[in-house]
Backbone as CSV, one residue per row, in Angstrom:
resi,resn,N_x,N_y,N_z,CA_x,CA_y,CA_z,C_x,C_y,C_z
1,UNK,0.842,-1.185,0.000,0.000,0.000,0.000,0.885,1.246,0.000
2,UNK,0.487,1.878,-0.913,1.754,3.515,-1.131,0.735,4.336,0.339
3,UNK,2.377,5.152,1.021,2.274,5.426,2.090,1.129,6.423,2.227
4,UNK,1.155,7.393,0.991,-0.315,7.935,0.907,-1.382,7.292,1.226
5,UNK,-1.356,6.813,0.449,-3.154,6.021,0.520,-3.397,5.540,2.122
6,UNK,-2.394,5.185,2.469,-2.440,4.820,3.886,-3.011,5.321,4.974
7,UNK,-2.431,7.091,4.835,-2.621,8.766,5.200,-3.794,8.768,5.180
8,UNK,-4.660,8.858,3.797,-6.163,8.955,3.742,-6.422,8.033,4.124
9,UNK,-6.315,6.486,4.401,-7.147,5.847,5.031,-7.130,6.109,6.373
10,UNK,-6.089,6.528,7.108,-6.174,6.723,8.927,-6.987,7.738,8.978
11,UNK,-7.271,8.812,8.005,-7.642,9.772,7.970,-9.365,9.620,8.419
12,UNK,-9.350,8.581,7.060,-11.157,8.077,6.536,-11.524,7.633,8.287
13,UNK,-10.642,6.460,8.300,-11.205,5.985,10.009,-11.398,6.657,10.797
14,UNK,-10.345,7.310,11.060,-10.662,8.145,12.223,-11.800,9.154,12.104
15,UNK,-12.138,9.758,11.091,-13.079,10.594,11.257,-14.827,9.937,11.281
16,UNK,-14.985,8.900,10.939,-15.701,7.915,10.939,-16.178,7.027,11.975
17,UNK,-15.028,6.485,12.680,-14.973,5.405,14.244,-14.259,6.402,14.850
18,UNK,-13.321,7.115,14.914,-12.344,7.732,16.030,-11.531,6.543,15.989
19,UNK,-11.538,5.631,15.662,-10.303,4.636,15.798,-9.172,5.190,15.081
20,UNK,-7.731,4.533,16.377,-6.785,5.043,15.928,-5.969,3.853,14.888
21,UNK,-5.989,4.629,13.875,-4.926,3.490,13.276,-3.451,4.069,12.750
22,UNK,-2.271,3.147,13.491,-0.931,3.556,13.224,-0.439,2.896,12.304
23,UNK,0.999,3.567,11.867,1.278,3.490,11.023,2.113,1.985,10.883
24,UNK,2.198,1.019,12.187,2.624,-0.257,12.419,1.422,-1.076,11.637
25,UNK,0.283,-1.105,11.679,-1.143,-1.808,10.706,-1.304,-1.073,9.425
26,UNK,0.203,-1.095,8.819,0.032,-0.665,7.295,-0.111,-2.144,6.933
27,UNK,0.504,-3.170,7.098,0.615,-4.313,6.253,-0.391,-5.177,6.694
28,UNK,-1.222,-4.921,8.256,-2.646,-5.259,8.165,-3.526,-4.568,7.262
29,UNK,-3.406,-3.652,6.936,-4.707,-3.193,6.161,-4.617,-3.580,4.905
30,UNK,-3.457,-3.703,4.535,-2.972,-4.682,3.213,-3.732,-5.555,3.173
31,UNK,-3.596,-6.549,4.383,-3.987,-7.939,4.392,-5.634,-7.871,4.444
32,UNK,-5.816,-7.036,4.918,-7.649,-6.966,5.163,-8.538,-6.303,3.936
33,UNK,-8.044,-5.231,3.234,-8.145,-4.911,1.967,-8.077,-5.471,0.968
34,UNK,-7.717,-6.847,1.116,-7.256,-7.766,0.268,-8.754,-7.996,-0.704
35,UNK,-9.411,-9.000,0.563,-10.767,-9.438,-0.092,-11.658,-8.356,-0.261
36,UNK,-11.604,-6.869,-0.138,-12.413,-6.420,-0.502,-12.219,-5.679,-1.416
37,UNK,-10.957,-5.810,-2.047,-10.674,-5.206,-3.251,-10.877,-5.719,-4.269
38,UNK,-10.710,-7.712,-4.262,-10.695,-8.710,-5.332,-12.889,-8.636,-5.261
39,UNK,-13.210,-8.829,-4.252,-15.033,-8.520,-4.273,-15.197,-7.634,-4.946
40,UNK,-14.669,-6.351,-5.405,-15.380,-4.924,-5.555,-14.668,-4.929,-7.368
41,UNK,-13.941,-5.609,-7.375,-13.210,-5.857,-9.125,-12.197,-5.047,-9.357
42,UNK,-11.438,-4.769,-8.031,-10.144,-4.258,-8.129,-8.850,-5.041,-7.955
43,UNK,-7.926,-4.727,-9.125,-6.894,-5.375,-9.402,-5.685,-5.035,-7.568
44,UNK,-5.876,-4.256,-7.182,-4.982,-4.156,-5.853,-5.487,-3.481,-5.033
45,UNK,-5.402,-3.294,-3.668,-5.512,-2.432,-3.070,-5.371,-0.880,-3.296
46,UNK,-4.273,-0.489,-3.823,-4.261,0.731,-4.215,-5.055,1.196,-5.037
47,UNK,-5.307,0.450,-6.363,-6.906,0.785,-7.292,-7.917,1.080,-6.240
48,UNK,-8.050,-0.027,-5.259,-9.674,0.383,-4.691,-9.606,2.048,-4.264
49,UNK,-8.200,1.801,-3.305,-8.784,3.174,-2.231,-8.400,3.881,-3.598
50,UNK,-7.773,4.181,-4.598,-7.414,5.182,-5.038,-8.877,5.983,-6.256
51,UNK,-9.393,4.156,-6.127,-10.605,5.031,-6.837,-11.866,5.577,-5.503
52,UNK,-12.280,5.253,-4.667,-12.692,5.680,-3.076,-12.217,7.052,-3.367
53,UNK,-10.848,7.169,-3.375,-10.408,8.765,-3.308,-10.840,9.560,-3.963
54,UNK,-11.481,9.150,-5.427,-11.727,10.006,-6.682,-12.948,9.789,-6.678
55,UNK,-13.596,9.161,-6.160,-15.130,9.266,-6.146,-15.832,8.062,-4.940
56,UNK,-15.766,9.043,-3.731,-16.569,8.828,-3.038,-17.665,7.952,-2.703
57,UNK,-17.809,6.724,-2.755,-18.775,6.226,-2.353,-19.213,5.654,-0.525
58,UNK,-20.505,5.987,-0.301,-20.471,5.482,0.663,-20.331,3.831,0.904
59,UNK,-21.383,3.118,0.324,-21.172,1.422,0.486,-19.888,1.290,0.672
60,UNK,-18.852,1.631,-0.427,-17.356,1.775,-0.138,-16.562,1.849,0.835
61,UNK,-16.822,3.205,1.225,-16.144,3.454,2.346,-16.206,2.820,3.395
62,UNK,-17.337,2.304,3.722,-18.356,1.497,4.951,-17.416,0.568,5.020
63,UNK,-17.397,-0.132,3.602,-16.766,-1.246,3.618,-15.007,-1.520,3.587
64,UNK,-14.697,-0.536,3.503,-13.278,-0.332,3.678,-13.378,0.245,5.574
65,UNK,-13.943,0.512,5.728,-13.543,0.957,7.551,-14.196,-0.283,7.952
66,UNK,-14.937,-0.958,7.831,-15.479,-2.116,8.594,-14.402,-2.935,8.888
67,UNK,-13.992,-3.320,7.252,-12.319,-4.175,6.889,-11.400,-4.181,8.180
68,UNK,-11.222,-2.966,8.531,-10.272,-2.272,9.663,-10.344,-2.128,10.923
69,UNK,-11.783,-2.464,11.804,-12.451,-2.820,12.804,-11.866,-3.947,13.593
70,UNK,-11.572,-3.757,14.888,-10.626,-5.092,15.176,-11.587,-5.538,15.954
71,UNK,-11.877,-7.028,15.452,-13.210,-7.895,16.414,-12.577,-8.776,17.313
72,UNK,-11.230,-8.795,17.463,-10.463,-9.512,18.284,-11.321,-9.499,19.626
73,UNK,-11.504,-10.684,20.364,-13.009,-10.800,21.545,-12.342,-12.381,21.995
74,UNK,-13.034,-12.718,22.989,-12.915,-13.832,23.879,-14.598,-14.089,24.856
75,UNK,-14.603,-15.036,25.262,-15.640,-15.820,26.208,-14.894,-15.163,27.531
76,UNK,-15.237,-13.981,28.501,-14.954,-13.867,29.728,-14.125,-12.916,29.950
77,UNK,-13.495,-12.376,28.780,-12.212,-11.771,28.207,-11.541,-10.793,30.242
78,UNK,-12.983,-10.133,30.458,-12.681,-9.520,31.489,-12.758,-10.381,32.728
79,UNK,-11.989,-11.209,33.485,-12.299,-12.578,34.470,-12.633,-11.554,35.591
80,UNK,-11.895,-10.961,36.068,-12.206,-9.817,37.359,-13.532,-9.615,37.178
81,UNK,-13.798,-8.787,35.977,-15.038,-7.885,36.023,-16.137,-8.409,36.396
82,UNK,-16.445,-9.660,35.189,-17.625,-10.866,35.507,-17.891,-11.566,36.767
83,UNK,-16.477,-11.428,37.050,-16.896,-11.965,38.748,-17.394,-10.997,39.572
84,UNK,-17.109,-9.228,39.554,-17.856,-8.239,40.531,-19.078,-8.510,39.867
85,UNK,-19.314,-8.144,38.743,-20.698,-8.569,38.097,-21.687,-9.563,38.477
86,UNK,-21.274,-10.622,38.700,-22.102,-11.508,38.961,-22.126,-11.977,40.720
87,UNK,-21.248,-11.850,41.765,-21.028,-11.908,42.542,-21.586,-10.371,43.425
88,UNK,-21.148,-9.364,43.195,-21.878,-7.849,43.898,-22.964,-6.946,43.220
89,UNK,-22.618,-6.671,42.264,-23.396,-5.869,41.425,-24.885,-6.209,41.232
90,UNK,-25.303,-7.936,40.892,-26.299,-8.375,40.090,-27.291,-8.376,41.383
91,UNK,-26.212,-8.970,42.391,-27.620,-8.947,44.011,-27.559,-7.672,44.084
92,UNK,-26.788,-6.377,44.109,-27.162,-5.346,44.895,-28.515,-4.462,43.644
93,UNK,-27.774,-4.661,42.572,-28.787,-3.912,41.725,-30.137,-4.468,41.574
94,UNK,-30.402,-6.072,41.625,-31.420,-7.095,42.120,-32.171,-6.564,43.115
95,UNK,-31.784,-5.897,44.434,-32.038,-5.561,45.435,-32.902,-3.927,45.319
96,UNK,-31.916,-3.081,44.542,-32.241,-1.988,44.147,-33.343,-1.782,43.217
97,UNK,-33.625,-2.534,42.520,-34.964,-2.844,41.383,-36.091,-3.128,41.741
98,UNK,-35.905,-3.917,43.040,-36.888,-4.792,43.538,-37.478,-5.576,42.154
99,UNK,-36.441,-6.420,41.810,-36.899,-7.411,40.813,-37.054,-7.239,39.466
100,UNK,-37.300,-5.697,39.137,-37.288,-5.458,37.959,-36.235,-5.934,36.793
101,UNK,-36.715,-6.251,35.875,-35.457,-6.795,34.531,-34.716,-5.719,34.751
102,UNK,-33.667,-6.337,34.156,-31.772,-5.230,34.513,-31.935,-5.463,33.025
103,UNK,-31.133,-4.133,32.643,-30.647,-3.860,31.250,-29.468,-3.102,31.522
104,UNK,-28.594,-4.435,30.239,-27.390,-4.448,30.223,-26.641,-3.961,28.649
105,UNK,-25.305,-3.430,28.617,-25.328,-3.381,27.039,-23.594,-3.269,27.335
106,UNK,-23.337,-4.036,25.991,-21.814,-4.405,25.726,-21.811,-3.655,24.508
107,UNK,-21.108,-2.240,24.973,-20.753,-1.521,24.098,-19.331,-2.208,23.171
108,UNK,-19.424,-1.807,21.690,-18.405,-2.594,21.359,-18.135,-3.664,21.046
109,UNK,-19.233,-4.373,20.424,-19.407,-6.358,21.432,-18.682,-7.167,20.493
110,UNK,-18.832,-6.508,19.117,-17.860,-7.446,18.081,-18.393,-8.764,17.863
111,UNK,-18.064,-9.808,17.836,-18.466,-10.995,17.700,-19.174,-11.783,18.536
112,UNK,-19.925,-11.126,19.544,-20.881,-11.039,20.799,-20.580,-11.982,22.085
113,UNK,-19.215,-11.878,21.825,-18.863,-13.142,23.217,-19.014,-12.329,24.728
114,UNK,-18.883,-10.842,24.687,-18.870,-10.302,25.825,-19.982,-10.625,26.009
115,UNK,-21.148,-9.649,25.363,-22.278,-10.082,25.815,-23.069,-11.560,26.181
116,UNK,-23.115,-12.718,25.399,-23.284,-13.893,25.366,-22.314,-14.173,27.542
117,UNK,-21.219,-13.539,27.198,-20.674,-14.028,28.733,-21.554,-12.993,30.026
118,UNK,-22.093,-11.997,29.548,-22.795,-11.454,30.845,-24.258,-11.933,30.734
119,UNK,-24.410,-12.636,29.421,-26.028,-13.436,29.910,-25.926,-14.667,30.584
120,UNK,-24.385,-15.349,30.401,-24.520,-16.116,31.361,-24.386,-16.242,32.252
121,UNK,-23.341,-15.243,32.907,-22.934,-14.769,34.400,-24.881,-14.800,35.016
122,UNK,-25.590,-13.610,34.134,-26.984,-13.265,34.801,-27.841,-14.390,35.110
123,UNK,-27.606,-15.943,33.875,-28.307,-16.930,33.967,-28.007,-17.602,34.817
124,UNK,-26.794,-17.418,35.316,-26.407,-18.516,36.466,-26.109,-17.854,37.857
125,UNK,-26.682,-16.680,37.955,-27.272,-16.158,39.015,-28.549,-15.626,39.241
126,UNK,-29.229,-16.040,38.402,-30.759,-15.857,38.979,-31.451,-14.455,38.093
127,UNK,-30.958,-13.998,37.815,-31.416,-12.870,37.175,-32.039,-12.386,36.157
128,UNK,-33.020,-11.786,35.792,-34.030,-11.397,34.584,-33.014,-10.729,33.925
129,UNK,-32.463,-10.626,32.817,-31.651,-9.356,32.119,-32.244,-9.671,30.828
130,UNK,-32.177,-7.882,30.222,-32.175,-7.918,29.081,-30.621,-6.829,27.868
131,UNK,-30.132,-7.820,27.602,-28.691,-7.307,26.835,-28.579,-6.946,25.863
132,UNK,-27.977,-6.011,25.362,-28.099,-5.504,24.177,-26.430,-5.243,23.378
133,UNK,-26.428,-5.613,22.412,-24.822,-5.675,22.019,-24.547,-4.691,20.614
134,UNK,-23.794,-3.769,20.692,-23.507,-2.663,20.135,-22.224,-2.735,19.239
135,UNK,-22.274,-2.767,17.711,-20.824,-2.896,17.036,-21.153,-1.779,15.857
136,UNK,-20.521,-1.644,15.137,-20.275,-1.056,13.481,-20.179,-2.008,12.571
137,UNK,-19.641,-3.264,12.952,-19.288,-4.026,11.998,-20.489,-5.205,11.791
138,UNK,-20.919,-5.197,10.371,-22.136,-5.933,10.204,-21.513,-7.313,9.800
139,UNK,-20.210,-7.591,9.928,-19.783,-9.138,10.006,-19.586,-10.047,11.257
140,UNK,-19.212,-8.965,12.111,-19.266,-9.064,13.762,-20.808,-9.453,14.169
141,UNK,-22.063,-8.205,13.890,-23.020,-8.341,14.380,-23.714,-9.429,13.465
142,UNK,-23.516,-9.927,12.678,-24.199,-11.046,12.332,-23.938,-12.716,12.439
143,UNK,-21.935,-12.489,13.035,-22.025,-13.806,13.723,-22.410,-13.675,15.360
144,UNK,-22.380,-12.485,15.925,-22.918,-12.589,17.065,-24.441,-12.726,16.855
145,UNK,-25.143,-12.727,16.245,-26.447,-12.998,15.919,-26.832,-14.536,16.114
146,UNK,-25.848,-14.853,15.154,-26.359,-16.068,15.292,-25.600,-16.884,16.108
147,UNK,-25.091,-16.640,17.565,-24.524,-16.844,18.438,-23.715,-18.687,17.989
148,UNK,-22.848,-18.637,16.956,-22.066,-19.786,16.308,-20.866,-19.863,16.450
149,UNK,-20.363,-20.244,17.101,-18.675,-20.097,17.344,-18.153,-21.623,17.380
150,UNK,-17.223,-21.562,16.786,-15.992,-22.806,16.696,-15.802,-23.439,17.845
151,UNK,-14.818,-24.465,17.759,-14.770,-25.622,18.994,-13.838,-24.665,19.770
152,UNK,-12.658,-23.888,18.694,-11.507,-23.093,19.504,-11.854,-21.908,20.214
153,UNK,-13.366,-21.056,19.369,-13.709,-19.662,20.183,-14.495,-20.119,21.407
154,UNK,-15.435,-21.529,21.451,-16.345,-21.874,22.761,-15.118,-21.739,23.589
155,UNK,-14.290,-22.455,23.186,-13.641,-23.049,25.098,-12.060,-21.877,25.595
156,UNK,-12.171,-20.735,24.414,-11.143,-19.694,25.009,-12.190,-18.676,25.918
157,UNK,-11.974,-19.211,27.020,-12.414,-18.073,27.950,-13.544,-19.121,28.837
158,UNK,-14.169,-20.128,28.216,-15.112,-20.923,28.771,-14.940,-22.294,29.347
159,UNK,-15.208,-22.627,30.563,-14.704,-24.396,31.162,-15.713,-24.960,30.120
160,UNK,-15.823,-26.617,30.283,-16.501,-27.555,30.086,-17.374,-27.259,30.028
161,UNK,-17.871,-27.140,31.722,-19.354,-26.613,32.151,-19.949,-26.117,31.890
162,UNK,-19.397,-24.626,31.754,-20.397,-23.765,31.532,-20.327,-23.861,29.354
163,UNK,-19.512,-24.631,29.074,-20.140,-24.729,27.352,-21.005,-25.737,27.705
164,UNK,-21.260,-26.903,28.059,-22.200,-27.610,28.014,-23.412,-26.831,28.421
165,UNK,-23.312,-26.433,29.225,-24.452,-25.912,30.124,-25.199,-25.008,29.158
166,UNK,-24.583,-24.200,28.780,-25.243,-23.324,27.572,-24.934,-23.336,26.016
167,UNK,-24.404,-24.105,25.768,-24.160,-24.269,24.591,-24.446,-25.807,23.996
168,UNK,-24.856,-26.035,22.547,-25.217,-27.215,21.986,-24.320,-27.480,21.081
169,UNK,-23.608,-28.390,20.903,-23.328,-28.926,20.076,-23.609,-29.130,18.501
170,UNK,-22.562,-28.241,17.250,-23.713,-28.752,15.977,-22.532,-28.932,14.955
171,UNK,-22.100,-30.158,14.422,-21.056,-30.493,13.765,-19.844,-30.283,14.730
172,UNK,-18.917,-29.211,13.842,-18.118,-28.722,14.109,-17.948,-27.398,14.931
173,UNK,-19.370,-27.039,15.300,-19.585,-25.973,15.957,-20.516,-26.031,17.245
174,UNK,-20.663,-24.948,17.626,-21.449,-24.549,19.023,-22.210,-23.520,18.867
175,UNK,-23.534,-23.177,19.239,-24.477,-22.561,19.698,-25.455,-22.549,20.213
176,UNK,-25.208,-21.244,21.124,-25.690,-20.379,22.283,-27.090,-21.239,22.250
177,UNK,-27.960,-21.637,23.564,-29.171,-22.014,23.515,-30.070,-21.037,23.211
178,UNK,-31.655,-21.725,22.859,-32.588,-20.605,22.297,-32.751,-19.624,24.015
179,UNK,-33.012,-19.915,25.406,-32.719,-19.562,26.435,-31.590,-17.998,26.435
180,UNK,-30.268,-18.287,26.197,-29.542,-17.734,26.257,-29.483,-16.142,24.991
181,UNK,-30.007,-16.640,23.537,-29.642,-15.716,22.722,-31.167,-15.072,22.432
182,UNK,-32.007,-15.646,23.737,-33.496,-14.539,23.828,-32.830,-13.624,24.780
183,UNK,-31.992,-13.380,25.375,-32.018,-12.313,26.624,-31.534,-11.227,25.896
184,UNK,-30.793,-11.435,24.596,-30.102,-10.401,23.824,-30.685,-10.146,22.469
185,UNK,-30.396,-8.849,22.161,-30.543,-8.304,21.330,-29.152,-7.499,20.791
186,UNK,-28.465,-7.528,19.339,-27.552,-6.664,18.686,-27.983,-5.962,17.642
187,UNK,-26.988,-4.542,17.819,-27.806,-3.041,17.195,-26.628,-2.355,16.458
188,UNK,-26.739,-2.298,15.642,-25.473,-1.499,14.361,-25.658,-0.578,14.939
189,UNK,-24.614,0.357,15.806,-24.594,1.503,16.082,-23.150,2.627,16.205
190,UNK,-23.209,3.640,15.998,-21.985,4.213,15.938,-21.390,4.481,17.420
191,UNK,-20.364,4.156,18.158,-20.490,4.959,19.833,-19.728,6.334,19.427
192,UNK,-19.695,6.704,18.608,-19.545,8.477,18.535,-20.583,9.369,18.643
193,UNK,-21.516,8.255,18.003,-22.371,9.287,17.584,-23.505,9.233,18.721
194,UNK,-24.046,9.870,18.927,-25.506,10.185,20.542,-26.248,8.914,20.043
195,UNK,-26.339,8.555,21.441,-27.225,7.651,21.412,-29.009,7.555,20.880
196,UNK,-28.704,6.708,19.974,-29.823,6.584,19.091,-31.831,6.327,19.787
197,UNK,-31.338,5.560,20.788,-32.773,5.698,21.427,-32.120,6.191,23.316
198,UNK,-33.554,6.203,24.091,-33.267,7.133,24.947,-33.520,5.647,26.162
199,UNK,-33.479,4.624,25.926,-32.975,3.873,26.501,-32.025,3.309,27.462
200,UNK,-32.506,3.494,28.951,-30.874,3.667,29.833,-30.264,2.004,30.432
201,UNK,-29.138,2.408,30.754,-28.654,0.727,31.344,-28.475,0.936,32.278
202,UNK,-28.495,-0.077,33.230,-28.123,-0.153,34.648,-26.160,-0.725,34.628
203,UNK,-25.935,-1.399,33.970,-24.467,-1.707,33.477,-24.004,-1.710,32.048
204,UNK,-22.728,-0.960,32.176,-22.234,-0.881,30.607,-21.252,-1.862,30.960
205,UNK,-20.975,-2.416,30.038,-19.199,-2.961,29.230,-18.888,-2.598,28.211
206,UNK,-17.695,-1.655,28.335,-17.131,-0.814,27.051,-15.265,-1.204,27.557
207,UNK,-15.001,-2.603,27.196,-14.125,-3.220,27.702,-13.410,-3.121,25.808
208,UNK,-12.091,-2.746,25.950,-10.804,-3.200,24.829,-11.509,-2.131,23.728
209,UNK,-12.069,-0.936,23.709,-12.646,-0.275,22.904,-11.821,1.268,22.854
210,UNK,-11.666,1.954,24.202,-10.984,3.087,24.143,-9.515,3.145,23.686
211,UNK,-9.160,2.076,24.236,-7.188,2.193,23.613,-7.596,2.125,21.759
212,UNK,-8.358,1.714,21.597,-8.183,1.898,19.801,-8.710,2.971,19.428
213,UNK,-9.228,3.873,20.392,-9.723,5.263,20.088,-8.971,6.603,20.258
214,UNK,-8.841,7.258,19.331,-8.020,8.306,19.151,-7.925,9.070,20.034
215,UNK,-7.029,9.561,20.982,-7.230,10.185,22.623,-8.042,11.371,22.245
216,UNK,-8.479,11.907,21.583,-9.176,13.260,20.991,-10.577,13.091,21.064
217,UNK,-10.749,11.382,20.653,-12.137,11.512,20.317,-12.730,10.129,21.762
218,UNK,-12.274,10.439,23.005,-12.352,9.358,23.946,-13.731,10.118,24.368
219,UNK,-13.563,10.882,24.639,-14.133,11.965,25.762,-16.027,11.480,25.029
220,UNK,-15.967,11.857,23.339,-16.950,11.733,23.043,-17.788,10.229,23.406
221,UNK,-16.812,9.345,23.326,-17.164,7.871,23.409,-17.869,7.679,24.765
222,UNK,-17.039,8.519,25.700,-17.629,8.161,27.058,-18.396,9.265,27.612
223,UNK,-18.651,10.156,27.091,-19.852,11.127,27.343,-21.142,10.482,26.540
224,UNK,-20.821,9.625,25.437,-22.263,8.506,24.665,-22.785,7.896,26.060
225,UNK,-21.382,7.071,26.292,-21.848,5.649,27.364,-22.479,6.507,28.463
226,UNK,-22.520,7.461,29.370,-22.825,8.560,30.716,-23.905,8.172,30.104
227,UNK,-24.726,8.966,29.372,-25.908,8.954,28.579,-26.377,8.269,28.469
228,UNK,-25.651,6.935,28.872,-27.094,5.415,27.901,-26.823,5.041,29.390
229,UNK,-26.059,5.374,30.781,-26.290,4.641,31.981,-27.076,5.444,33.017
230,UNK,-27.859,4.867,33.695,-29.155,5.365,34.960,-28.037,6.150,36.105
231,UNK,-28.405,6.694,37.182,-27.617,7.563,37.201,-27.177,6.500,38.398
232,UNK,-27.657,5.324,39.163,-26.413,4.959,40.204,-26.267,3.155,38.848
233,UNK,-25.705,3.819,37.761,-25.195,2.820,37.189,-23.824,2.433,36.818
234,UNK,-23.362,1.788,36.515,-21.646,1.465,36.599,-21.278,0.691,34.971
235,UNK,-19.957,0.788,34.981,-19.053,1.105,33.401,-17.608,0.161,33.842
236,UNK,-17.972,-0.933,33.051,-16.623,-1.465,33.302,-15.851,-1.143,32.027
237,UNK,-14.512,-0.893,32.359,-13.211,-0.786,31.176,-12.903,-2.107,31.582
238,UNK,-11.556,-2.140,30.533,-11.002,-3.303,31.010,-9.764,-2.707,32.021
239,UNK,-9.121,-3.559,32.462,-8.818,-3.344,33.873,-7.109,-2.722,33.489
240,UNK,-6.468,-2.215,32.731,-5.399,-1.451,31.890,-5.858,-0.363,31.521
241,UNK,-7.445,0.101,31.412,-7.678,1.130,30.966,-7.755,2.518,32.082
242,UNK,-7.518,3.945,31.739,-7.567,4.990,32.418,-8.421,6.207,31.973
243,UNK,-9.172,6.511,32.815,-10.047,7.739,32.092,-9.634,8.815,32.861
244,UNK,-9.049,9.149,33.698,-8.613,10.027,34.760,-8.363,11.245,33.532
245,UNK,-8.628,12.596,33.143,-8.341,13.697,32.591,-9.203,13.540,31.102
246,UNK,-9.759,12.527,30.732,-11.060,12.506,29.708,-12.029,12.559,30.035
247,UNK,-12.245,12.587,30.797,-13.923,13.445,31.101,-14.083,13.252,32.551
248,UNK,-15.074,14.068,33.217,-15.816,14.340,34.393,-16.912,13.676,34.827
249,UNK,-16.779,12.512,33.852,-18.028,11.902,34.127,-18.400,11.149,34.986
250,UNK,-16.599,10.236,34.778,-16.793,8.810,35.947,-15.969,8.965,36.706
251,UNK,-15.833,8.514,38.156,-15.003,7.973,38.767,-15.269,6.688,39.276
252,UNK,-13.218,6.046,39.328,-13.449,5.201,39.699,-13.670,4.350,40.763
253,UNK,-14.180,2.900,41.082,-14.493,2.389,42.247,-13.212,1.808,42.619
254,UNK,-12.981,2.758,44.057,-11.692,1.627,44.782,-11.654,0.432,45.082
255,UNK,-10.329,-0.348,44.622,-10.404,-1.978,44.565,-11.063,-2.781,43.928
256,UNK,-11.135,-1.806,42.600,-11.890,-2.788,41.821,-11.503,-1.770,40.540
257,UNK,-10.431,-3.023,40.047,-10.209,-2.362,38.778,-10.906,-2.222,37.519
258,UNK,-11.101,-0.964,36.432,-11.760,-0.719,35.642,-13.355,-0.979,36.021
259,UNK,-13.621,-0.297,37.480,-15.026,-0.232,37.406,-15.087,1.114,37.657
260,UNK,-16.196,2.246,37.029,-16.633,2.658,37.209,-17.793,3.282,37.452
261,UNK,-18.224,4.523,38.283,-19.324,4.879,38.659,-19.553,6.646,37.780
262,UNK,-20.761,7.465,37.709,-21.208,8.686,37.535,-20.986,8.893,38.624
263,UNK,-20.175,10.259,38.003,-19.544,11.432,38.965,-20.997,11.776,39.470
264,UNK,-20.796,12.859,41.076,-22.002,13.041,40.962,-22.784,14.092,40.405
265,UNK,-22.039,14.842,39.666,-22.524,15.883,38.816,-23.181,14.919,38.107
266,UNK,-22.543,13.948,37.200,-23.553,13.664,35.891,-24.670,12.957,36.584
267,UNK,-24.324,12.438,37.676,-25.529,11.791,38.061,-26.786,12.533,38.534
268,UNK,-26.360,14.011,38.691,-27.717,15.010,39.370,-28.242,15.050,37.503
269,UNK,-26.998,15.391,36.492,-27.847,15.708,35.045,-28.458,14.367,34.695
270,UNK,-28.521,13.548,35.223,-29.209,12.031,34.135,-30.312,12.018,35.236
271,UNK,-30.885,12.519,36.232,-31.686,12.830,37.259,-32.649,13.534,36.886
């Protein structure tokens, strides 16, 4: 890929996802541009974007930033988190509802294993939830749809147990029971852009999403998530991540890494 074209593509992304892309994933985007250049009837990569450059298309573009979307995901990925989750959070917010369904949403969800792992944390603690899983990428949200994963994606992140327990057996593959992939729902959505319905959560997971986001455009990402959570609701990162000087929104909970809570300013504005 000539180093230009490269330029406008970090360019295209970022203004699009806020994802950051460096200049080390030149020879990934090579590799990922590949098939969608030979699909679209371009002789190389450089033809595609170079015709993209000269005339604009959206389907195009879509499909060249999707290309570039990293769905890299796991069964549990966050082990800490799922355990405050399912161990403190689910009784106290259980408690706080008085029974009412909890709504949950895995910002980011990619190939829907986060989510799929907090319906089961909820199923195997007793809990009504309803989950909702949030990507850009309509290759992501449609194998998380159809909740189908390989012998190698079931059991990274998952024991025996809990694949048997919720998962069936089909050839060479596994999927999610009808039980498990009713509690969820997945929604093509941008997290730059304001949240599309006015719908609040009692827990976010916006876990492995900000480090690929351009430090410029964090603030926006997590002034979305403030917005889609109730005001004594909580935000897990993953447990490497730092928001300390990007926004005023959250702070975090001591001894418990990458959890956070609404400051209480935002929590008097979501009030």
């Amino acid at each position: 890929m000539k180093p230009d074209h490269f330029e406008r593509l970090q360019a295209l992304v970022a203004s699009r996802t806020g994802m950051r892309l460096t200049r080390t994933r030149m020879h990934l985007a090579d590799h990922r541009l590949g098939p969608v250049a030979r699909r679209e009837g371009f002789a190389s990569v450089d033809d595609l974007l170079a015709a993209l450059w000269t005339r604009p298309v959206a389907s195009l573009g879509w499909a060249v930033i999707e290309a570039m979307l990293n769905l890299e995901t796991w069964f549990l990925r966050e082990r800490a988190a799922f355990e405050v989750l399912q161990r403190e959070l689910l009784p106290a917010l259980g408690c706080a509802r008085k029974g009412a369904r909890l709504k949950l949403l895995s910002a980011g969800c990619a190939t829907g294993q986060e989510a799929f792992s907090m319906a089961i944390v909820c199923a195997e603690a007793g809990v009504d939830v309803e989950i909702t899983g949030l990507d850009l990428s309509h290759a992501g949200l449609e194998r998380a749809r159809s909740g189908v994963y390989t012998a190698f994606e079931i059991q990274r992140g998952l024991s025996a147990a809990r694949m048997l327990a919720h998962f069936d057996k089909s050839g060479d593959t596994w999927r999610a029971r009808p039980e498990l992939r009713s509690r969820i729902s997945f929604v093509r959505e941008n997290l730059l852009d304001p949240p599309e319905t006015r719908q609040s959560f009692d827990v976010v997971f916006c876990c492995h999403v900000l480090s690929e986001v351009e430090p410029a455009r964090r603030t926006a990402v997590l002034e979305g998530l403030e917005a889609r959570l109730v005001g004594d609701g909580c935000l897990f990162l993953d447990a490497e991540e730092r928001i300390e000087g990007d926004t005023l929104a959250f702070r975090p909970v001591a001894g418990r890494r990458g959890l956070y809570v609404k400051a209480p300013s935002s929590a008097r504005r979501a009030a």
